[in-house]
C-alpha positions as CSV (number, residue, x, y, z in Angstrom):
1,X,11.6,69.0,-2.4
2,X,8.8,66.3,-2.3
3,X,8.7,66.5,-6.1
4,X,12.4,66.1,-6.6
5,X,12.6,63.1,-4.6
6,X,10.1,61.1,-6.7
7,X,11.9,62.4,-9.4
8,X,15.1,60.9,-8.6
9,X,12.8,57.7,-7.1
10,X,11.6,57.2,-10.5
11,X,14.9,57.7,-12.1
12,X,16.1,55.2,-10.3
13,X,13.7,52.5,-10.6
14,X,13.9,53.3,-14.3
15,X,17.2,52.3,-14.4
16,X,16.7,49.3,-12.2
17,X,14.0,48.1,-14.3
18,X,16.2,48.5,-17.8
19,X,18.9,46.5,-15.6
20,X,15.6,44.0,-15.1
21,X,14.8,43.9,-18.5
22,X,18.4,43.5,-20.2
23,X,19.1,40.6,-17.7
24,X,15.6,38.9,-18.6
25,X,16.8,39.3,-22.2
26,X,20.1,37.6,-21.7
27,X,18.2,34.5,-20.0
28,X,15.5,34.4,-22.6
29,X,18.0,34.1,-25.3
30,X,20.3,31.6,-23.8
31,X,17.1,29.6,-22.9
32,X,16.4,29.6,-26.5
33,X,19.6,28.5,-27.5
34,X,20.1,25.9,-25.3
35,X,16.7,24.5,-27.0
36,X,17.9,25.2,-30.2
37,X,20.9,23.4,-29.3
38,X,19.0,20.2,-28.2
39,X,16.7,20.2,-31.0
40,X,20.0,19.9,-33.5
41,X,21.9,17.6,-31.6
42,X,18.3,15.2,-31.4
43,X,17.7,16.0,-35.5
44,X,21.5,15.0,-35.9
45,X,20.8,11.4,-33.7
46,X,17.7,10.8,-35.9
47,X,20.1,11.3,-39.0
48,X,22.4,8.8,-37.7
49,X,19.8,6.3,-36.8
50,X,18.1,6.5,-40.3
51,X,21.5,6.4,-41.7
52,X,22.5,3.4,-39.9
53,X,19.1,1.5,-40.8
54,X,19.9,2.1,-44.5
């Protein structure tokens, strides 16, 4: 009985932890894409600016 119940214990914190891990995932990438995001819209000011010196 013992053994069954850490079976299912660790089944279940298996689970929670791929719930963990996809969530950390989703944040990582929409942190990185926000950054990306940034980056392009800075590069596309700098464009602008260089353009308007010319």
């Amino acid at each position: 009985l013992l053994r069954y119940v850490t079976r299912v214990q660790r089944k279940e914190t298996a689970s929670r932890y791929k719930e963990w891990s996809k969530e950390k995932v989703k944040t990582r990438m929409t942190r990185s894409k926000s950054r990306k995001a940034r980056s392009r819209t800075r590069e596309e000011k700098s464009v602008k600016f260089f353009l308007c010196l010319i």
